[in-house]
KEGUFI-848252 format. One record per residue: x, y, z of N, C-alpha, C in turn; residue number from 1. Coordinates in steps of 0.1 Angstrom, whole numbers. Example, Ala and Ser with C-alpha at 12.3 -4.5 7.8 and 13.67 -1.06 7.14 Angstrom:
# KEGUFI-848252
<pt n_x="132" n_y="-57" n_z="78" ca_x="123" ca_y="-45" ca_z="78" c_x="132" c_y="-33" c_z="78" pos="1"/>
<pt n_x="128" n_y="-22" n_z="71" ca_x="137" ca_y="-11" ca_z="71" c_x="129" c_y="0" c_z="79" pos="2"/>
This chain:
# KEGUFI-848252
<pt n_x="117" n_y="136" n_z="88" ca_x="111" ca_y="141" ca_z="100" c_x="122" c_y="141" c_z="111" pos="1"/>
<pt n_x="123" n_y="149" n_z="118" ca_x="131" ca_y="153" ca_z="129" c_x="123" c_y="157" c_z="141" pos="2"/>
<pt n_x="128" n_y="155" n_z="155" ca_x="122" ca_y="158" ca_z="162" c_x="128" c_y="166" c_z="178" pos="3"/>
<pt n_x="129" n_y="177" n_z="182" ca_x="135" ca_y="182" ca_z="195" c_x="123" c_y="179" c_z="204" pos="4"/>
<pt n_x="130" n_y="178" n_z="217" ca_x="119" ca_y="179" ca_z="226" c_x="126" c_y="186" c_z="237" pos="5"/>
<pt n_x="120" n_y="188" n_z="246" ca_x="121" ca_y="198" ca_z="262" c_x="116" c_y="191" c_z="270" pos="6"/>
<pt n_x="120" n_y="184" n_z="281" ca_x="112" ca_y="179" ca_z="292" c_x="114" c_y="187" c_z="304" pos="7"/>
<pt n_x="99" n_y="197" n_z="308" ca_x="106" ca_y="204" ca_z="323" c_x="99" c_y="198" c_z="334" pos="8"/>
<pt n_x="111" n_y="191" n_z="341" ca_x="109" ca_y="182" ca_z="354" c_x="100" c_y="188" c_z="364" pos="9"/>
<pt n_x="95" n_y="201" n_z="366" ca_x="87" ca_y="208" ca_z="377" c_x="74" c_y="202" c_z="374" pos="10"/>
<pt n_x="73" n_y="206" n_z="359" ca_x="55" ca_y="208" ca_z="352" c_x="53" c_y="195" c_z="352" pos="11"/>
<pt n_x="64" n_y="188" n_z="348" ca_x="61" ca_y="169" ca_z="341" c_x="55" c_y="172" c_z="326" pos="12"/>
<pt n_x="60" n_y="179" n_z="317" ca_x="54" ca_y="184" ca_z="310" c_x="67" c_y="182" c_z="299" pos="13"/>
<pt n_x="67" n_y="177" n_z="288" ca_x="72" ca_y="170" ca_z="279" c_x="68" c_y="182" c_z="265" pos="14"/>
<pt n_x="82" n_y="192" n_z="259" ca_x="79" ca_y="204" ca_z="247" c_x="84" c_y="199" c_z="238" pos="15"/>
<pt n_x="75" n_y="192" n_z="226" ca_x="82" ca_y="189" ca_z="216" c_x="78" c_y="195" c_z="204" pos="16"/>
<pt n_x="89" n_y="193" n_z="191" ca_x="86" ca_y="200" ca_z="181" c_x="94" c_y="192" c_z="172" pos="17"/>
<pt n_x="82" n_y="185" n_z="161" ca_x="77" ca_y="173" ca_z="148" c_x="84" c_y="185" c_z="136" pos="18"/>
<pt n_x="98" n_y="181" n_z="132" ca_x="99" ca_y="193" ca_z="118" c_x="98" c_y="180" c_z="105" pos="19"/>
<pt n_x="91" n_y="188" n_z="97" ca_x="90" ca_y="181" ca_z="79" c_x="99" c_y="185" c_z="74" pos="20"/>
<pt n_x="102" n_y="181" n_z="60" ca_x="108" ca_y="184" ca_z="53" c_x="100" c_y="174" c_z="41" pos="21"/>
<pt n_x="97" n_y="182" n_z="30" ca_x="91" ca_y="175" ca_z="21" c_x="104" c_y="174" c_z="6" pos="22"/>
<pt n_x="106" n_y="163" n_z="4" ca_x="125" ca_y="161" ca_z="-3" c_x="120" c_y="165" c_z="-18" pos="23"/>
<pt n_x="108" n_y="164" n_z="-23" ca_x="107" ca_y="165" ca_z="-40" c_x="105" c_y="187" c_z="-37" pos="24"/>
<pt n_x="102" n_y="195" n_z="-29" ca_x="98" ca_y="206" ca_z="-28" c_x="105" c_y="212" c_z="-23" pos="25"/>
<pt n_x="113" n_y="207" n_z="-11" ca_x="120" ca_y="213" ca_z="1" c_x="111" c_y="219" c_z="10" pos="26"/>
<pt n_x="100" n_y="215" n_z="7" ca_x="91" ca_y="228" ca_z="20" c_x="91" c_y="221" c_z="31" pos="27"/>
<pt n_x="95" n_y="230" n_z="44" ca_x="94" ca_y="225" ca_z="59" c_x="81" c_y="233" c_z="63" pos="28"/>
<pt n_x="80" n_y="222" n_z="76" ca_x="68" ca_y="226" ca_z="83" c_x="73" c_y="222" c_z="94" pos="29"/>
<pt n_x="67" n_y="226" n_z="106" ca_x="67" ca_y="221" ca_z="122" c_x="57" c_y="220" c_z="132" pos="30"/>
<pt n_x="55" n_y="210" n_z="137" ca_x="43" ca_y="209" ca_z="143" c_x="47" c_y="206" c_z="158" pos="31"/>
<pt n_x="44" n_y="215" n_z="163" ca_x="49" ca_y="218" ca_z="184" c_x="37" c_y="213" c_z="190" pos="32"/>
<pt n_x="38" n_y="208" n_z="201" ca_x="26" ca_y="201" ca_z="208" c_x="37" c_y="198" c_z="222" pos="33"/>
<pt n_x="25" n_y="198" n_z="233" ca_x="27" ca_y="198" ca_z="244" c_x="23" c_y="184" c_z="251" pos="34"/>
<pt n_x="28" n_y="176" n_z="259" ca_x="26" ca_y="159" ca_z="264" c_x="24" c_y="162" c_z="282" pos="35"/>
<pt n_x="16" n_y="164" n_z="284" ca_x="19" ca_y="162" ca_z="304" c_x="23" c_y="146" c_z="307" pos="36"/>
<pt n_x="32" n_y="145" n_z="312" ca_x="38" ca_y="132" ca_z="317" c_x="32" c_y="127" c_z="328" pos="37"/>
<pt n_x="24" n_y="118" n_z="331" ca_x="16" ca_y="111" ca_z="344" c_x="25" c_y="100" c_z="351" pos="38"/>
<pt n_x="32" n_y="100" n_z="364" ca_x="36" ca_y="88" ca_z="367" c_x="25" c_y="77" c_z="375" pos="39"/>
<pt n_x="30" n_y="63" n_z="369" ca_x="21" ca_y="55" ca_z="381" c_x="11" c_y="52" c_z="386" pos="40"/>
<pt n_x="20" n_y="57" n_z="401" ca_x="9" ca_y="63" ca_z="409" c_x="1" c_y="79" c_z="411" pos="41"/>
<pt n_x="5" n_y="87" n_z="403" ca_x="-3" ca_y="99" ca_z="404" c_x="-15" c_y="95" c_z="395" pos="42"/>
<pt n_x="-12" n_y="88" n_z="385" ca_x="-25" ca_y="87" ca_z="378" c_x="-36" c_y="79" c_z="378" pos="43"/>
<pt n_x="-30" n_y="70" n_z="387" ca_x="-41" ca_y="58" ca_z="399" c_x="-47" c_y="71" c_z="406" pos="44"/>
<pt n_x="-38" n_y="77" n_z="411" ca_x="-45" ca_y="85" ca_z="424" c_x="-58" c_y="92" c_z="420" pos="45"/>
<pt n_x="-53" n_y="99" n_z="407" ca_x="-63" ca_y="109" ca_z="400" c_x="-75" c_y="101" c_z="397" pos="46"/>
<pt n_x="-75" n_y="94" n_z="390" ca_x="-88" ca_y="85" ca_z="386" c_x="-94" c_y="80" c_z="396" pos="47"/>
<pt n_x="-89" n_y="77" n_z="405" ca_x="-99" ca_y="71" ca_z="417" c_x="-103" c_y="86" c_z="428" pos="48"/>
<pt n_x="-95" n_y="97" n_z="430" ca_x="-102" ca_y="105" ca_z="435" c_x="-116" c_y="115" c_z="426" pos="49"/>
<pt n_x="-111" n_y="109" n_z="410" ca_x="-123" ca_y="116" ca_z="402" c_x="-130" c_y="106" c_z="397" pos="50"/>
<pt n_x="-134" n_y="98" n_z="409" ca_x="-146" ca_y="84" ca_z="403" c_x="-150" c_y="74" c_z="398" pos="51"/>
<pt n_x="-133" n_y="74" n_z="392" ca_x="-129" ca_y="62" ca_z="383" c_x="-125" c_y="51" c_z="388" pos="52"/>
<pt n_x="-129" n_y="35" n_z="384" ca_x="-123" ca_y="26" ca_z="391" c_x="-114" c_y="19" c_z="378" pos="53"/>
<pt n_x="-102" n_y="11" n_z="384" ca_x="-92" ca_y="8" ca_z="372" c_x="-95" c_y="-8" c_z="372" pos="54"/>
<pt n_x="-101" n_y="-10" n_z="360" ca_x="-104" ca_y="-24" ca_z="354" c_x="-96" c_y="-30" c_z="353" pos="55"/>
<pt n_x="-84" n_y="-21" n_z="343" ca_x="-68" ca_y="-35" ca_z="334" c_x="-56" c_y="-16" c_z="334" pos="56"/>
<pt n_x="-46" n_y="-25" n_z="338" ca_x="-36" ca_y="-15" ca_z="336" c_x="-26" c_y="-27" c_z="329" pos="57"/>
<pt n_x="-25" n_y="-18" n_z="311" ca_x="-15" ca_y="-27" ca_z="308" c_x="-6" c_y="-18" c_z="305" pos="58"/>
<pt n_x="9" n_y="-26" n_z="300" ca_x="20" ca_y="-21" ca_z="297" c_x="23" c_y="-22" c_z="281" pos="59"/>
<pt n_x="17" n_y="-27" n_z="272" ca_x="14" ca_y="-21" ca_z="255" c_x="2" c_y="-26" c_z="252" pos="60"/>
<pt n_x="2" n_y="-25" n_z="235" ca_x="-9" ca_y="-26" ca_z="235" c_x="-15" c_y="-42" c_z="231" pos="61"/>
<pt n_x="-2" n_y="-51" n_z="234" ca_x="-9" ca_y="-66" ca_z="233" c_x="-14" c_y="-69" c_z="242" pos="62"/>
<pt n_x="-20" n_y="-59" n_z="257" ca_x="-25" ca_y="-63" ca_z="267" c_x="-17" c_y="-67" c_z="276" pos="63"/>
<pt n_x="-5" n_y="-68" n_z="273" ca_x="6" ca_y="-73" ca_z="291" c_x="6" c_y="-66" c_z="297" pos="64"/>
<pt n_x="7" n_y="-73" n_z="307" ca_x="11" ca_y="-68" ca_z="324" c_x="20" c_y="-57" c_z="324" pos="65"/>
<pt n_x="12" n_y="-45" n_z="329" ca_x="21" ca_y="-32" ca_z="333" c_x="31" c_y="-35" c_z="343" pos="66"/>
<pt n_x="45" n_y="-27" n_z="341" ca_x="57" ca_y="-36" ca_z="350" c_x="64" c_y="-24" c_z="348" pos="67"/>
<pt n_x="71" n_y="-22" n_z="357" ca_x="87" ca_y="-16" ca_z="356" c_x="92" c_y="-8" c_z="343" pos="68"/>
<pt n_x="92" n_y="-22" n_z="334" ca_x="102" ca_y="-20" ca_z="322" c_x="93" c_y="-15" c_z="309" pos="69"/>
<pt n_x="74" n_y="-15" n_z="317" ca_x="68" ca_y="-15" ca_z="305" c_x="67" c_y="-1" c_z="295" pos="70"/>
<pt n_x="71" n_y="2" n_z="284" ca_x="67" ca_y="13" ca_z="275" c_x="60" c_y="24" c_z="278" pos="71"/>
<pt n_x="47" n_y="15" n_z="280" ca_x="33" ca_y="24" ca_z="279" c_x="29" c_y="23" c_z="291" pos="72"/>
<pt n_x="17" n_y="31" n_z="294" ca_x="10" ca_y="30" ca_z="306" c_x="-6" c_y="26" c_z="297" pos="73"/>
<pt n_x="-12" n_y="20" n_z="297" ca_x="-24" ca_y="17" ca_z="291" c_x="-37" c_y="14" c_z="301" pos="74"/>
<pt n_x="-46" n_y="26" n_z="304" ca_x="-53" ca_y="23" ca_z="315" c_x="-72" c_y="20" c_z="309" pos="75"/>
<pt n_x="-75" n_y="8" n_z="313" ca_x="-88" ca_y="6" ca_z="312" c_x="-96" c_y="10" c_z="324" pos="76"/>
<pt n_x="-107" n_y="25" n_z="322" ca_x="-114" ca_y="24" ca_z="340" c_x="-126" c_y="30" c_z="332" pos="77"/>
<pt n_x="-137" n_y="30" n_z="349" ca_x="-149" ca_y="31" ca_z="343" c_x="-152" c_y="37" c_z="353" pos="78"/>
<pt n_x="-167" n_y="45" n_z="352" ca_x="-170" ca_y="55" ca_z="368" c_x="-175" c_y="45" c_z="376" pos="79"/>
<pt n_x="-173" n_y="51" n_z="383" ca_x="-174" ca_y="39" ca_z="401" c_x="-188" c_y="49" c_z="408" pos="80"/>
């Protein structure tokens, strides 16, 4: 498996493309899919102007503290 991606900084929008290669056949395949990239605070912003209030914001999925350096963005919310 191989993978290209495209990130265009305007959209925040993350173009990638998953290629196979199956080794006993040789048959390729590609699977393209699109990622919108959320920073931070836009996606605090969004959830609470569409109702949502934020329970736990972790940084993986052991549950730690969202930080700086964290990986993920992991958000627990619920309607308000």
């Amino acid at each position: 498996m191989t993978e290209t991606r495209r990130y265009d900084v305007a959209t925040q929008v993350n173009h990638a493309i998953w290629r196979f290669t199956n080794s006993d056949t040789q048959e390729n395949w590609a699977i393209p899919f699109t990622l919108r990239m959320f920073y931070p605070q836009e996606i605090d912003a969004l959830l609470r102007y569409n109702g949502f209030a934020i329970e736990h914001k972790f940084g993986w999925y052991d549950e730690s503290p969202f930080g700086d350096a964290s990986p993920k963005q992991l958000i627990v919310s619920r309607s308000g």
